[in-house]
N, C-alpha and C positions, 0 to 999 in steps of 0.2 A: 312304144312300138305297138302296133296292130297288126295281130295274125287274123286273116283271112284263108278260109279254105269253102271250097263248093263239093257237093257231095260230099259231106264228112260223115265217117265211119266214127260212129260215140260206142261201138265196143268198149274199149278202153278206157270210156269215162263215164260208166254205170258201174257202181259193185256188183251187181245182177249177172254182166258182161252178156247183157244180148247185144245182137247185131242191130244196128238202127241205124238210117241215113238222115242225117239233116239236112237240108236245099244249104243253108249257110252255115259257116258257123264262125261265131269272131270272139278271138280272146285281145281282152284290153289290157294295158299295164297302170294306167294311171288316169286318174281323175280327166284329165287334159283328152287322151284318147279316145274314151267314152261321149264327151260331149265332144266331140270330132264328129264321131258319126253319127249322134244326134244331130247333129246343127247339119251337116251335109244328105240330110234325108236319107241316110241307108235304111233305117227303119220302118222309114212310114209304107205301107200299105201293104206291112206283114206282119205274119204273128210271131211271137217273141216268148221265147221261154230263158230263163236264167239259171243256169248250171253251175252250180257249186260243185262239190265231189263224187256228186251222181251216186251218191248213199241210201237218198229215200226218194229217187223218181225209178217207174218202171216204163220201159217202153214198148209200145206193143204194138209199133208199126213204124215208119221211116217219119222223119219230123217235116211236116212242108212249110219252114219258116224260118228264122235265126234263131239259132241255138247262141244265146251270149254266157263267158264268162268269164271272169275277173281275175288277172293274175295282178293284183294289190298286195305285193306281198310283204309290206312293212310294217317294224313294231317300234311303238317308240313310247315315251313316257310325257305327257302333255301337261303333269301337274304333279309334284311332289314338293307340296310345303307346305303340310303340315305331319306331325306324329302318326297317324291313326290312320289314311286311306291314301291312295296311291288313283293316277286314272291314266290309263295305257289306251292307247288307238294302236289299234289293229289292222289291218290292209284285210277287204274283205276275202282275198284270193291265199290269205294266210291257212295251212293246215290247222286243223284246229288243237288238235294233240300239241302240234309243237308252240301253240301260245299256252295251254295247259303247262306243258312244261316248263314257259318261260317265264310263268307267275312262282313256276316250284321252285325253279333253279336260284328268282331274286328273292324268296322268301314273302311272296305276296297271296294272302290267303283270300280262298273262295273259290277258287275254279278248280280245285282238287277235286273232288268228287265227278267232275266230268271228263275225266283222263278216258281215253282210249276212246272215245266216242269218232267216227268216222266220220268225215266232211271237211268244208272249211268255215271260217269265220264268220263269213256274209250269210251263211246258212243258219247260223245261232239265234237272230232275231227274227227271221222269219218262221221258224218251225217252234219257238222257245223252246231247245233241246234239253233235256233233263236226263238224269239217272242220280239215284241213291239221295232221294230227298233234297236235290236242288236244281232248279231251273238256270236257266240263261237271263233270265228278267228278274235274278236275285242279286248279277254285279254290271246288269247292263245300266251305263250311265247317261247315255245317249248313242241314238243312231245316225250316223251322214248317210246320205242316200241321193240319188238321181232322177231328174224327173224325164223321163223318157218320153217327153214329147216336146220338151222346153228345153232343155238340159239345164236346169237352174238346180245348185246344190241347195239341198234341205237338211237340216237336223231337228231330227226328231225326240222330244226326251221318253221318258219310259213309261211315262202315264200315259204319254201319247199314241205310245206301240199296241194301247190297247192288249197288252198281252192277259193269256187265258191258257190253260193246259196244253200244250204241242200247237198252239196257234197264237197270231199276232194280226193287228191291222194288212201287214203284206203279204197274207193268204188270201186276202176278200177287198177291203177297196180298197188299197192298193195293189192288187197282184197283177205284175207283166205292168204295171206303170211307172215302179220307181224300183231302180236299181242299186242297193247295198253298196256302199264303195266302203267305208271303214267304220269300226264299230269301237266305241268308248267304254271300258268296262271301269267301274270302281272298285277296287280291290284294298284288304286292311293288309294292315303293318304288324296287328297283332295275333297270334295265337287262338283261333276261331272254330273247330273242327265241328263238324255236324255229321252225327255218326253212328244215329238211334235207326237208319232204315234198312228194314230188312235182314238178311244174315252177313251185313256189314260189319255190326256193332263186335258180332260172337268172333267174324276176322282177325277186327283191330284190337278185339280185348287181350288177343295173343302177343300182341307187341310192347315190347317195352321200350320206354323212352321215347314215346311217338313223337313225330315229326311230320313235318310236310311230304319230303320223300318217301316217307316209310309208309303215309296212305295213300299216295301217287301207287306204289306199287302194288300197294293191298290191290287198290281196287283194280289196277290192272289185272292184276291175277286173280282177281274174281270174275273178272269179263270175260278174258280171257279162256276158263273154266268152261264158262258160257257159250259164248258167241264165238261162229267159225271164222279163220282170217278171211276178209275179201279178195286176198290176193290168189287164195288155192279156190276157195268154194263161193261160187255165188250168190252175194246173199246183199240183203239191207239192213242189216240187225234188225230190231225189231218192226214186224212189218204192221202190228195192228196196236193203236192204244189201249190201254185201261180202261174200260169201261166205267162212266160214275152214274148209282141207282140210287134211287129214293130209300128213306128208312122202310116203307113199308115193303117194297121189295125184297130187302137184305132180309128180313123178318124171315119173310116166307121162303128165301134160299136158305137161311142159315137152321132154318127146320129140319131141311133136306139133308144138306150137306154143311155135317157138324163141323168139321176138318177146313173149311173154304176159309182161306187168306182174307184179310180185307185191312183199310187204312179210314179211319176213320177222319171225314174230312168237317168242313162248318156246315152249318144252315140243315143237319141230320140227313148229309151225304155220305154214300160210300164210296171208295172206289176200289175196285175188286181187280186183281191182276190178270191179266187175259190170257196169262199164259199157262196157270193155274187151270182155266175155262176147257184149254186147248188140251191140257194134258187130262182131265178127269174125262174130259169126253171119247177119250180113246184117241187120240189123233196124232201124236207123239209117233215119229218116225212112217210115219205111215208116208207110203207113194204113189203119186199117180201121174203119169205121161213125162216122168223124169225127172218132177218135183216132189218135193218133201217136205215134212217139218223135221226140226234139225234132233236129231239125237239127246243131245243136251241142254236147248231150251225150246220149249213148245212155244215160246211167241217168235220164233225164225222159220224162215219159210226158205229154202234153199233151192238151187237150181243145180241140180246132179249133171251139168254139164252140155247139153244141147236142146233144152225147151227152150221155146218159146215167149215171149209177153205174154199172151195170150193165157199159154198153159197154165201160166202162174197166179193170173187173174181170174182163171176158171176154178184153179185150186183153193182158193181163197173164199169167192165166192159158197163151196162145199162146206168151210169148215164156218165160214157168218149164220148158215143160213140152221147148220147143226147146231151151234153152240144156241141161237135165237128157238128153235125145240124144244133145246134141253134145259133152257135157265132162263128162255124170255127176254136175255140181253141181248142189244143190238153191236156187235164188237167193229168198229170204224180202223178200216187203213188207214196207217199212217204217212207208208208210202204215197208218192202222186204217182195215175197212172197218167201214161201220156201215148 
């Protein structure tokens, strides 16, 4: 089935919850539907944006093109014979929490550490989402996708996805050309936990008898802590990446600022937390035209209610252009504006 709506109001499908008008906007349910409207030219001679759970797009003005998104909401298991890994497809319109879940609930390790992260499935390889020492391109097996000018299915494997820190091949030459329908994750059978980042470790060392559920919830409750729900307060979780600087850089910050966080990466990189950046610079709850940074973690940037796109992009803009002053880093949204 294919929803069709003209003037569509995407309130309610931003976490942000600004007002924005799409010219179209079309939800697919399957494979079949998608290349419907490819093959019947609804697409051609407009621009196309791909909406997953509206987590990390900002909008900052009405949309004059199709807004698409995927409700492929099936999960199912493609390959289980042997001992040791498992490989699940995913429907890209799936939430993503509730396939997090559904690796915790059948006992299939790797996707714990990404519990509570907001969006859906289809959003995972194109952004490669991370939190607490593990990416998306650490159990992605392959990607199916759509070619939005052909409608021919493609599968993608993971060296192909060109992934790279919070980005993939479908940010850049593929973006707005190929559409995510379902994603293949490989997942083990054994006992795997990765647990050494950040004050995760100091969490889990409190638990006994760990388990899968037991760091599902840790790290819920660490997020949690964190990050405001999207349902009361406006937000994208984190809206700017980690910054990553040269050794001689860090040198010369870590003269400055004995106390400064940092994750030692290859090739005598750093990557320094930006939210750390955010909060030594003074900028921790501070407000301006309605926006804010969030109370409890300086990489949220929140909408107190009736700003703007704009406002939020203006506000952001203050806190790039402070932090690039005071430390010389240039800190990148992670958010899309649009």
């Amino acid at each position: 089935m294919i929803f069709r709506h003209d003037n569509f109001n995407l309130k309610e499908l931003n976490t942000f919850k600004i007002e924005a008008f799409a010219k179209q906007f079309i939800k697919f349910q399957s494979i079949a539907d998608i290349q419907h409207i490819i093959n019947y030219g609804e697409l051609k001679d407009n621009k196309i944006f791909i909406l997953g759970g509206g987590s990390n797009v900002l909008f900052t003005k009405d949309y004059d093109g199709i807004i698409l998104q995927s409700a492929i909401n099936k999960i199912e298991i493609t390959d289980d014979n042997n001992n040791d890994n498992v490989i699940v497809k995913v429907g890209s319109g799936v939430i993503w929490d509730n396939f997090v879940k559904f690796c915790v609930d059948n006992n299939y390790y790797g996707a714990e550490n990404l519990s509570l992260i907001p969006g859906t499935v289809g959003a995972s390889p194109v952004q490669n989402i991370g939190a607490y020492g593990i990416e998306a391109k650490d159990i992605i097996n392959k990607v199916e996708c759509i070619d939005l000018q052909s409608g021919e299915l493609i599968y993608l494997s993971n060296k192909e996805c060109n992934f790279s820190y919070r980005n993939s091949i479908f940010k850049n030459v593929f973006k707005d050309k190929y559409i995510v329908t379902n994603v293949f994750y490989k997942l083990s059978k054994h006992k795997n936990f990765k647990l050494d980042y950040g004050n995760l470790k100091t969490t889990i060392d409190k638990t006994k008898n760990l388990s899968l559920q037991k760091v599902r919830e840790a790290i819920i409750t660490t997020r949690q802590q964190k990050l405001p729900d999207t349902e009361t307060i406006g937000n994208a979780g984190s809206f700017f990446k980690n910054p990553i600087i040269e050794q001689s850089h860090f040198n010369e910050l870590q003269n400055k600022f004995e106390n400064m966080p940092f994750y030692k990466l290859d090739g005598n990189k750093y990557k320094i937390p930006a939210g750390w950046l955010i909060e030594n610079a003074g900028w921790k709850k501070r407000t301006i035209n309605n926006v804010s940074v969030y109370k409890n973690q300086a990489l949220v940037i929140i909408n107190n209610g009736n700003a703007k796109g704009n406002d939020i992009v203006n506000f952001s803009k203050l806190i790039i252009n402070d932090i690039y002053d005071k430390y010389g880093i240039i800190i990148e949204p992670e958010v899309i504006f649009l």
